[in-house]
C-alpha positions as CSV (number, residue, x, y, z in Angstrom):
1,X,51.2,119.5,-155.6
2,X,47.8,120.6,-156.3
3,X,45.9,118.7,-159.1
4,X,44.1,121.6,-160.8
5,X,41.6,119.6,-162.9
6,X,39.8,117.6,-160.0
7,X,36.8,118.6,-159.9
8,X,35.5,116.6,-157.3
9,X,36.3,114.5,-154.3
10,X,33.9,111.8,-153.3
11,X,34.3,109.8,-150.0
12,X,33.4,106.1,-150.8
13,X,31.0,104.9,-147.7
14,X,30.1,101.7,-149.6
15,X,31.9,99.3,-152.0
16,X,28.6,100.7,-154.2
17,X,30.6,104.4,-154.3
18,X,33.4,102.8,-155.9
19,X,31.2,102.5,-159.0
20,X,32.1,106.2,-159.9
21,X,35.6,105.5,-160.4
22,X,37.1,105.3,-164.3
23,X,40.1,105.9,-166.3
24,X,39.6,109.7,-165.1
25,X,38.6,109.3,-161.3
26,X,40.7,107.1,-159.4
27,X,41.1,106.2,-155.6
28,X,42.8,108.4,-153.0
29,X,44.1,106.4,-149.8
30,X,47.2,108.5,-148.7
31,X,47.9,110.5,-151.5
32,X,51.7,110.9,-151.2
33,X,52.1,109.6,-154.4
34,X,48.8,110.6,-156.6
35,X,49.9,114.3,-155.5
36,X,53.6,114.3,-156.5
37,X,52.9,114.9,-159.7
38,X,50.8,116.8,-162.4
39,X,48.0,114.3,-163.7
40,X,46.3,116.7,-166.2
41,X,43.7,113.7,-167.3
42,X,42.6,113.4,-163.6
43,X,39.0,115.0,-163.0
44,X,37.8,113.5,-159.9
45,X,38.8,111.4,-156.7
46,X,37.2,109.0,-154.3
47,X,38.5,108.5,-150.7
48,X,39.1,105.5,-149.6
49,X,39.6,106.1,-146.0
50,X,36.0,106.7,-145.8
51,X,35.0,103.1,-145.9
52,X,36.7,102.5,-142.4
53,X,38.8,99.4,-143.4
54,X,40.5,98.2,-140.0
55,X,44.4,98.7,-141.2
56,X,45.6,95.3,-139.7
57,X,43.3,91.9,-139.0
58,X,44.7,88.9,-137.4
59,X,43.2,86.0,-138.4
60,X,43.4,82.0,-137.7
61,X,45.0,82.2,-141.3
62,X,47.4,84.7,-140.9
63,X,47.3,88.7,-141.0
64,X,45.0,90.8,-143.5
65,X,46.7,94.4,-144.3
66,X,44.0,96.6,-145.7
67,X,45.2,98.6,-148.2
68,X,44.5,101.8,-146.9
69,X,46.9,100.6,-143.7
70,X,49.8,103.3,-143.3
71,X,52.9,102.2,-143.3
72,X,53.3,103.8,-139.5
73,X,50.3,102.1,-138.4
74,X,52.2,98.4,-140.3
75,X,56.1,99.8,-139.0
76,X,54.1,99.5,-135.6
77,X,52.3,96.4,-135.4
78,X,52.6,94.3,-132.6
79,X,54.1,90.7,-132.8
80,X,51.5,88.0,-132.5
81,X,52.7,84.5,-130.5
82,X,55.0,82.5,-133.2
83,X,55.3,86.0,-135.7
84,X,59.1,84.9,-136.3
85,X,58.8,87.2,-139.5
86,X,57.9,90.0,-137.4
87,X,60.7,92.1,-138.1
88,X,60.5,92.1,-141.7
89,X,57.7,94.5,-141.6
90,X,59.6,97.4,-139.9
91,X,62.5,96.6,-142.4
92,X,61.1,97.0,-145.3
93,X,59.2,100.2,-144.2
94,X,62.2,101.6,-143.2
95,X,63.1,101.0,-147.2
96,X,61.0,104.0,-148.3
97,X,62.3,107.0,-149.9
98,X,60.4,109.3,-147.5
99,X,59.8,111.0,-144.0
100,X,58.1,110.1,-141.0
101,X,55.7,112.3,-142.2
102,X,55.3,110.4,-145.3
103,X,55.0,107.4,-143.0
104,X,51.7,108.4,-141.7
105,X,50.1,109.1,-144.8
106,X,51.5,106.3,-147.0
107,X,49.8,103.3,-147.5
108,X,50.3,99.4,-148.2
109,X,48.3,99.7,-151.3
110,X,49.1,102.8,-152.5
111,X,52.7,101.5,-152.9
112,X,51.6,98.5,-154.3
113,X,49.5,100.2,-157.1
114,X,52.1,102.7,-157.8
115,X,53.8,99.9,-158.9
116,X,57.5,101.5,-158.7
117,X,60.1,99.1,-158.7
118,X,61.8,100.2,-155.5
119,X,58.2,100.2,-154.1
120,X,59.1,98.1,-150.7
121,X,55.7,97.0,-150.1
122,X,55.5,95.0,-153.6
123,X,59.1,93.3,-152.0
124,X,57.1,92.6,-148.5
125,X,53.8,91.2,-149.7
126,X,55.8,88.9,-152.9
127,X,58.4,88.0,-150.0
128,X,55.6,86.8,-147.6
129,X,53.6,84.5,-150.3
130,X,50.7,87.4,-149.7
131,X,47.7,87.2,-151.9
132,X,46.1,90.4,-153.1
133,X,42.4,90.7,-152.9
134,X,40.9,92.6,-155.9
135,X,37.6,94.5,-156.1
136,X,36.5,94.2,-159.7
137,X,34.5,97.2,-161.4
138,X,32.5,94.5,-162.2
139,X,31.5,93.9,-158.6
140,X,33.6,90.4,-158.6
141,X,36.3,89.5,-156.0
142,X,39.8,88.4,-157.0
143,X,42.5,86.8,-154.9
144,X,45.7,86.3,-156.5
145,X,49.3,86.2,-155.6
146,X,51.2,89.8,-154.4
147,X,54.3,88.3,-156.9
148,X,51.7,88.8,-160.1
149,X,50.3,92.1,-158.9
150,X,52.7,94.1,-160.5
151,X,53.5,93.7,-164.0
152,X,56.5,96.0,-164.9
153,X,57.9,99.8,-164.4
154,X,54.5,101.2,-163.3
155,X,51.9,99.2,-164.2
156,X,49.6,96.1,-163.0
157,X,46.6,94.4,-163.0
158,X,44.6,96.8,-162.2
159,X,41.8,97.9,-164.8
160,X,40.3,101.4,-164.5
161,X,37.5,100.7,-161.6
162,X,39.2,98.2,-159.9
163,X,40.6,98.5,-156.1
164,X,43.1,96.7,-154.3
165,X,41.2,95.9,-151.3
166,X,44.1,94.1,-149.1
167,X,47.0,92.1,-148.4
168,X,46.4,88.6,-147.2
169,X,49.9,87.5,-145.9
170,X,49.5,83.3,-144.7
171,X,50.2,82.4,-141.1
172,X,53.2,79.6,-142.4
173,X,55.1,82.3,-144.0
174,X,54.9,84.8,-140.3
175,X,56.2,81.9,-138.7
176,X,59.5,81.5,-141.2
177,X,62.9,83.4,-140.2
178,X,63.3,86.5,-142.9
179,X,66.4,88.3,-143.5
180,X,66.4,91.7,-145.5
181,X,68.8,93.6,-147.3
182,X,68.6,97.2,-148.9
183,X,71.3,99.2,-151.3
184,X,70.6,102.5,-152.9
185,X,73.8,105.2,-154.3
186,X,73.0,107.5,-151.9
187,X,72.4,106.9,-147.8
188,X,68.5,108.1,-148.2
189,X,68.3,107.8,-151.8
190,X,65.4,105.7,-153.7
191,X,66.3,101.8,-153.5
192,X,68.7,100.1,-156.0
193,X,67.5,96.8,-154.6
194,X,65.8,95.3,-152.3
195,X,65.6,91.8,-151.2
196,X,63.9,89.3,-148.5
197,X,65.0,85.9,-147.7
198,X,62.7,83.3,-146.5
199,X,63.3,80.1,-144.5
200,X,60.3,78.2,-144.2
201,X,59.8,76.2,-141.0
202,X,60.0,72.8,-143.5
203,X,63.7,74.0,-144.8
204,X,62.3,75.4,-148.1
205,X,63.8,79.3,-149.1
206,X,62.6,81.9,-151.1
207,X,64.3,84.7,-151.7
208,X,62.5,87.9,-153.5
209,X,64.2,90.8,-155.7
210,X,63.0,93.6,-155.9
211,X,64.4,97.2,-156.8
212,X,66.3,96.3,-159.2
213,X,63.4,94.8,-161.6
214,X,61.0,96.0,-163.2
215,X,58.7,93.3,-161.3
216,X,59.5,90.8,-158.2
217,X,61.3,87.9,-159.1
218,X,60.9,85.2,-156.8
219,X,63.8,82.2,-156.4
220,X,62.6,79.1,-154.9
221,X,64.5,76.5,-153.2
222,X,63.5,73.3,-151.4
223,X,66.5,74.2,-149.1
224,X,69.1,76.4,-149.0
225,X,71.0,76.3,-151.8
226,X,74.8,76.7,-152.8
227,X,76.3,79.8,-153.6
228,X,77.4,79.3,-156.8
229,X,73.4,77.9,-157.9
230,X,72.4,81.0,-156.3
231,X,74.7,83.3,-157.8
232,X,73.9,81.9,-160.8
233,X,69.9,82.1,-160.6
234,X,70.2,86.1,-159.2
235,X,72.7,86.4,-162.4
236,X,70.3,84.4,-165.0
237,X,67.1,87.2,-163.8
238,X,66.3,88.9,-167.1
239,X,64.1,92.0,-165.7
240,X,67.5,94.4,-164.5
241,X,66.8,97.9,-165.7
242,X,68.5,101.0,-165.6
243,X,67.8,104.4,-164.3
244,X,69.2,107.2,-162.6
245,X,69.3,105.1,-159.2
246,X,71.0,102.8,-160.9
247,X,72.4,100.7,-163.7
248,X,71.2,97.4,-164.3
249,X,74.7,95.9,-164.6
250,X,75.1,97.0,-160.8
251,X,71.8,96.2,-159.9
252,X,72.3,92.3,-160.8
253,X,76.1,92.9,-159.3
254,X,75.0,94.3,-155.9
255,X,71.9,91.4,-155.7
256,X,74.1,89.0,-155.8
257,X,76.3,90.1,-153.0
258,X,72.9,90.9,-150.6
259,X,71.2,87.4,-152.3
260,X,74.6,85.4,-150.5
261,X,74.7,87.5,-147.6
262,X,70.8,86.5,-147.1
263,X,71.7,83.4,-147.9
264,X,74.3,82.8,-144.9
265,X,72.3,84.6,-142.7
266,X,69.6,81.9,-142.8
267,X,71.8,79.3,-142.8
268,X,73.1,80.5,-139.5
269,X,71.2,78.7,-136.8
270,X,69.3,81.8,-134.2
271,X,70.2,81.9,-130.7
272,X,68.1,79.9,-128.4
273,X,65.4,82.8,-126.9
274,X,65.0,83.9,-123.4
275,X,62.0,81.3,-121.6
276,X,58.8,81.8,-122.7
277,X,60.0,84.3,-125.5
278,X,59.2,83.8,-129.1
279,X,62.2,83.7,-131.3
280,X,62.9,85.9,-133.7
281,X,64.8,86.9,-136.9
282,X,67.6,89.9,-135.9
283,X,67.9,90.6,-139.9
């Protein structure tokens, strides 16, 4: 859709070309979502993509996702040695209400900063213990949890100026077993919920909801818990909404099914690997 009231687009060659942006001129990364719709208050854009962010770093602490990464260029990463989370990535890619073609132009923080609940990046980043690193308008760095990011139906931390620069997911949470689950009303319709389990290498679980809420909820557990304390947690979570992709009374229904099948999956020991292979969830 075209947005008739830009007037300008300005590629951003230093964090210093950011400092045009405002409540009317805002970031473009991918632009699969800013150009769904009609934003009549919008009168200019600055690219992203022109600062040259390298989509995925790996470093001794884990893996940095800039937020201009697509989600084909993330779908397609490489496993690193001891990445047992690896397959997490392509899972919740695959959660997207889109094309391939949407897959190439999509990106990490776009999805993130759209904020939409079924958004599957906010479920990836919360899942993972990912911190979000925030360029203020006022030239300061912020690094906070991915779980806080997003604040409800659309919105989050974000003040007019600010960017999300990237997605710092920690090298103990790539080495954890994940399992994922996904339910919508319609086989390619948007997502009813979403959720990722966690098993820590120490025993510990986490298990994120997404899709459902209006914000990730995160359940923690110093070990796998019981069904019925976990049915009862998934049950307790007070941010269900409803919409036309789903009521909320099935939302916290159908999370509780996928929250017990996560939770059996993990507690199923994995199948030894081939020699010298790493081993890896098959969720």
């Amino acid at each position: 859709m075209d947005l008739t009231t830009v007037a300008t687009i300005t590629p951003a060659r230093t964090r210093a070309d950011l400092a045009a942006l405002s409540a009317t001129v805002v970031p473009l990364a991918g632009g699969s979502e800013l150009f769904a719709y009609p934003r009549i208050h919008l009168t200019g854009l600055v690219d992203l993509q022109a600062l040259g962010w390298p989509a995925l770093t790996v470093t001794p602490d884990g893996l940095e996702i800039a937020a201009t990464c697509t989600l084909a260029e993330l779908s397609a990463m490489p496993a690193a040695p001891g990445w047992v989370a690896h397959p997490v990535f392509h899972q919740a890619c695959s959660a997207l209400f889109g094309s391939f073609k949407v897959w190439n132009v999509a990106t990490v923080g776009g999805n993130l900063c759209t904020s939409l609940p079924a958004g599957p990046m906010i479920c990836l980043s919360a899942a993972l213990d990912a911190e979000a690193l925030i360029w203020r308008a006022d030239g300061t760095d912020e690094l906070m949890p991915a779980v806080d990011f997003v604040t409800g139906n659309t919105t989050n931390v974000l003040e007019p100026g600010d960017v999300l620069r990237s997605i710092r997911v920690p090298a103990a949470a790539l080495a954890a077993r994940t399992a994922y689950r996904k339910i919508a009303l319609s086989p390619l319709g948007r997502s009813g919920a979403v959720l990722i389990g966690r098993l820590d290498t120490d025993g510990a679980f986490v298990l994120t909801v997404t899709g459902g809420t209006v914000r990730p909820v995160q359940l923690r557990y110093p070990a796998l818990p019981d069904p019925a304390a976990l049915a009862a947690d998934i049950a307790r979570i007070d941010a269900w909404f409803t919409d036309a992709h789903g009521a909320a009374d099935w939302r916290r229904a159908v999370s509780g099914l996928l929250g017990e099948e996560i939770r059996q999956e993990l507690a199923t020991p994995t199948r030894s690997a081939a020699p010298g292979a790493d081993e890896e969830s098959r969720a």
